[in-house]
PALO-525167 format. One line per 2 residues: number of its first residue (from 1); their letters; for each residue x, y, z of N, C-alpha, C. Coordinates in steps of 0.2 Angstrom, whole numbers, plus 5000, padded with zeros to 4 digits. Layout:
BEGIN
NUM> a> X:Y:Z:X:Y:Z:X:Y:Z ~ ...;
# end
This chain:
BEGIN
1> xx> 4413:5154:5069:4418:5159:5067:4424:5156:5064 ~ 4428:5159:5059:4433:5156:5057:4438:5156:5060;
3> xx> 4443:5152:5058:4451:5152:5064:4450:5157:5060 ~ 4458:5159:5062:4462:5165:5062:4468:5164:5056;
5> xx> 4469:5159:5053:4473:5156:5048:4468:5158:5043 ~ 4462:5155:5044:4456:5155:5038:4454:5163:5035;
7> xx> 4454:5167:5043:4454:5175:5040:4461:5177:5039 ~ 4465:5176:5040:4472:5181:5037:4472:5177:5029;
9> xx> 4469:5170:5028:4470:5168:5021:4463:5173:5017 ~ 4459:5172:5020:4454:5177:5016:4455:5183:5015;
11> xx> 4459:5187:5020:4462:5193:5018:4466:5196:5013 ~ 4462:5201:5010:4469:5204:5005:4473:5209:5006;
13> xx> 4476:5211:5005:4484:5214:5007:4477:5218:5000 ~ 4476:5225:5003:4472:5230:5000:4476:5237:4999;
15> xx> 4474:5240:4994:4479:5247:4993:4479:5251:5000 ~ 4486:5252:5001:4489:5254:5006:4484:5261:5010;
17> xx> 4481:5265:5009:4476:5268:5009:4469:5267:5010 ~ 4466:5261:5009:4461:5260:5009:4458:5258:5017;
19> xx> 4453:5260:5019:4450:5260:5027:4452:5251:5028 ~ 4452:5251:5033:4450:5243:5036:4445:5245:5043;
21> xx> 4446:5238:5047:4440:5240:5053:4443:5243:5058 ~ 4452:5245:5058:4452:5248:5064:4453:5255:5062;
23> xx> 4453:5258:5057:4451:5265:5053:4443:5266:5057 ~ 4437:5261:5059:4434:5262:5061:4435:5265:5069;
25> xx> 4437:5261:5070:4439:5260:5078:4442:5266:5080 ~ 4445:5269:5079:4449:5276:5077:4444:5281:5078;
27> xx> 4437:5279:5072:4435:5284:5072:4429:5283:5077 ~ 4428:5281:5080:4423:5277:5085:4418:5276:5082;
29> xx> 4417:5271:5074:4412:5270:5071:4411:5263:5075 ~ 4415:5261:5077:4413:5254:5079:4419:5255:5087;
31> xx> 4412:5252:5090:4414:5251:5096:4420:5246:5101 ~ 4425:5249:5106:4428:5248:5108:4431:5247:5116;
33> xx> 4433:5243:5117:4438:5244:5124:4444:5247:5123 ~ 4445:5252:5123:4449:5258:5126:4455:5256:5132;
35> xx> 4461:5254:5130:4465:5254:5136:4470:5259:5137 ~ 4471:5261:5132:4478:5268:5131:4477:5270:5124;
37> xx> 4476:5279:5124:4477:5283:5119:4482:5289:5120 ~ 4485:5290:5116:4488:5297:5113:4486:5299:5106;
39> xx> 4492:5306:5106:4488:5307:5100:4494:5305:5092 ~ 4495:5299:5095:4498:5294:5088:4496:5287:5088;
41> xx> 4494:5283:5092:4493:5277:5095:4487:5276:5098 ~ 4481:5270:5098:4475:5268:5101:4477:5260:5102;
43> xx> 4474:5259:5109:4477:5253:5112:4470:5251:5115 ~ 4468:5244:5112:4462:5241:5113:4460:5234:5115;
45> xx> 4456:5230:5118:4456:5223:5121:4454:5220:5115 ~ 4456:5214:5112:4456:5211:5106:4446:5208:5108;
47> xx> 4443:5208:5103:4438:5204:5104:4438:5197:5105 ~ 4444:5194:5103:4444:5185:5102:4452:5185:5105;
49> xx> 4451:5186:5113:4459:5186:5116:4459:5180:5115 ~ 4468:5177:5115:4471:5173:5114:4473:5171:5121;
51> xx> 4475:5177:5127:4477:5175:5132:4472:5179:5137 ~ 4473:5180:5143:4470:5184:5148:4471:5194:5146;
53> xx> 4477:5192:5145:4476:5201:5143:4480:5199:5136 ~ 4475:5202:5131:4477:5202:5122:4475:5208:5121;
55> xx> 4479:5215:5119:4478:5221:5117:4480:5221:5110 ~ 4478:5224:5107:4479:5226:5101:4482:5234:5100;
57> xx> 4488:5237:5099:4491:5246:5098:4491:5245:5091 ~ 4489:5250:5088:4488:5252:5084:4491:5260:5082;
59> xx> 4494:5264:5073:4496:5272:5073:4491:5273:5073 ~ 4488:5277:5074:4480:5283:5072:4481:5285:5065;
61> xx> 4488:5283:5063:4488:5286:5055:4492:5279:5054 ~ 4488:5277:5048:4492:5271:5044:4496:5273:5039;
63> xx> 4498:5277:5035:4505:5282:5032:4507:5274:5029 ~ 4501:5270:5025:4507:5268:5019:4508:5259:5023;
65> xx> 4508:5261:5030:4511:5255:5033:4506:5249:5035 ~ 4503:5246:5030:4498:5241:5031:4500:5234:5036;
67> xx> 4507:5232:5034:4511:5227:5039:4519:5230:5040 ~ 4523:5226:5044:4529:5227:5045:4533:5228:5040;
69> xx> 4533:5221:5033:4536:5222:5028:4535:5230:5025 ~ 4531:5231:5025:4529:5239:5020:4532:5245:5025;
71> xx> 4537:5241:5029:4541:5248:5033:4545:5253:5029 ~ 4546:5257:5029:4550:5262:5025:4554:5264:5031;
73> xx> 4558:5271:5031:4563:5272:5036:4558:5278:5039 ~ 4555:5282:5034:4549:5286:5036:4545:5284:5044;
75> xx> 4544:5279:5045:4541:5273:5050:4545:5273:5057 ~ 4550:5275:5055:4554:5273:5061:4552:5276:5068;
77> xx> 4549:5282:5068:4547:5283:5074:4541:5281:5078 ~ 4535:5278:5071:4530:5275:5075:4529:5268:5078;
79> xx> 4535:5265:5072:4538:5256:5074:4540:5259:5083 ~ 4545:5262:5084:4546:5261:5091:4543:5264:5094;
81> xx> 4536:5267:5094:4532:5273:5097:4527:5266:5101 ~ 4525:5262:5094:4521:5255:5095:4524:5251:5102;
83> xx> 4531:5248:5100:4533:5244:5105:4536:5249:5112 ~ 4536:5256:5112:4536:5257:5119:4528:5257:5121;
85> xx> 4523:5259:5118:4516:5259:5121:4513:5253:5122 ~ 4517:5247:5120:4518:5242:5123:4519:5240:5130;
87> xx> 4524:5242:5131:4528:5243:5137:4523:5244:5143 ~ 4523:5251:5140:4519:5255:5146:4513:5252:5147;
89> xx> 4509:5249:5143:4501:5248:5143:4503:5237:5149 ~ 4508:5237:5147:4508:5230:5153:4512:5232:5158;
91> xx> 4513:5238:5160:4516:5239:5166:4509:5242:5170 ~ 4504:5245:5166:4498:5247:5167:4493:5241:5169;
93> xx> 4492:5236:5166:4490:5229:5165:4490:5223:5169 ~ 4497:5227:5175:4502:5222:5177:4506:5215:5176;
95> xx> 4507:5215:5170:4511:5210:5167:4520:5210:5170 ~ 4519:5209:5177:4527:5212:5178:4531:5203:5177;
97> xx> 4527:5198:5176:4529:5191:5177:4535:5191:5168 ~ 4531:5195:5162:4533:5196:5156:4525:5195:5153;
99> xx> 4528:5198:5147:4522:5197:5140:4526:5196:5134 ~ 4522:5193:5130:4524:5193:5123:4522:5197:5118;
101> xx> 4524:5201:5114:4524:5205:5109:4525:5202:5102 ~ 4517:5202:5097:4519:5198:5091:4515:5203:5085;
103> xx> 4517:5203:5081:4517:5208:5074:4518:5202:5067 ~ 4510:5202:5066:4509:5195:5060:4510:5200:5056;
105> xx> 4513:5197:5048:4513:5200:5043:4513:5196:5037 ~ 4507:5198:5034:4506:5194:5026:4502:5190:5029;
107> xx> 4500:5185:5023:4495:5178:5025:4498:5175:5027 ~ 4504:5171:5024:4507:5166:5029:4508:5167:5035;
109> xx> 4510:5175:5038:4510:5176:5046:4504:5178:5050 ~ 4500:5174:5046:4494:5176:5049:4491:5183:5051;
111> xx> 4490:5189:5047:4488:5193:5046:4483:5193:5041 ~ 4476:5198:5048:4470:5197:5045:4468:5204:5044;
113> xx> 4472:5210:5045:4470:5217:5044:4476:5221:5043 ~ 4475:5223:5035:4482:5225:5032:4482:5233:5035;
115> xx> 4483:5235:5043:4483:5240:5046:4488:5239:5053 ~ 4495:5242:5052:4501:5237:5058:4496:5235:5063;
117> xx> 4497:5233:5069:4497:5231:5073:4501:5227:5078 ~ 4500:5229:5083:4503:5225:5088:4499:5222:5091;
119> xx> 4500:5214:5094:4497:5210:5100:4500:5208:5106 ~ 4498:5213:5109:4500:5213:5119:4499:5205:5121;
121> xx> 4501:5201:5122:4499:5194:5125:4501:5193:5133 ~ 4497:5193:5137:4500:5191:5143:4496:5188:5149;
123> xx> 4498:5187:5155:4493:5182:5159:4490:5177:5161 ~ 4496:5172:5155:4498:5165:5158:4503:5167:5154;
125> xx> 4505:5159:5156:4515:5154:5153:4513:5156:5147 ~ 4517:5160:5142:4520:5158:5135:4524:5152:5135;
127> xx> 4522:5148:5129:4525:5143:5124:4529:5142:5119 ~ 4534:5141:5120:4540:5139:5112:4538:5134:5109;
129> xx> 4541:5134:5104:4540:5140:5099:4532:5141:5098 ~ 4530:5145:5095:4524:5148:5094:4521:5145:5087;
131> x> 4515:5146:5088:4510:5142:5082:4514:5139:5078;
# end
């Protein structure tokens, strides 16, 4: 399988519109572990965790917002809709030691699905600086 560098570099930054795979996930064309849903946000176990608990939250509606850069002000409720569902799903998960919260953007930040996303990391030590 490829690193993770190799697929955010083979990714393309696609018309803001157009499905990716967690457009699937969404619609339960492709299957999932489920760890928090409302009806703005779906919150899932990464397939290639990075740590003991890796979740991925995700809007149910991508409105444009493929990464963080392509934030408008319009966003501003589901940006912090994301980072409190964050919150809640490691209070859930019990991460009360701490977790990290990271949001790749572009290919150099390693982004390999132009759909926001959050990554819940937690369950061992985090490391300074990161990658």
């Amino acid at each position: 399988m490829a690193s993770e560098k190799q697929a955010a570099l083979a990714a393309t930054p696609s018309d803001a519109d157009a499905p990716t795979i967690f457009d699937k996930i969404i619609n339960k064309e492709i299957p999932s572990t489920v760890v928090y849903e409302d009806d703005k946000v779906l919150a899932f176990r990464d397939i290639s965790p990075q740590a003991p608990t890796h979740i991925l939250i995700i809007p149910k509606v991508k409105d444009g917002l493929t990464g963080l850069s392509k934030a408008e002000e319009r966003h501003f409720e589901i940006l912090g809709r994301l980072l409190y569902t964050a919150k809640l799903i490691a209070k859930q998960e019990g991460l009360d030691d701490g977790f990290r919260i990271v949001i790749n953007d572009g290919p150099k930040g390693c982004q390999s699905v132009y759909h926001i996303h959050v990554h819940l990391l937690g369950g061992r030590q985090m490391n300074w600086p990161p990658g």
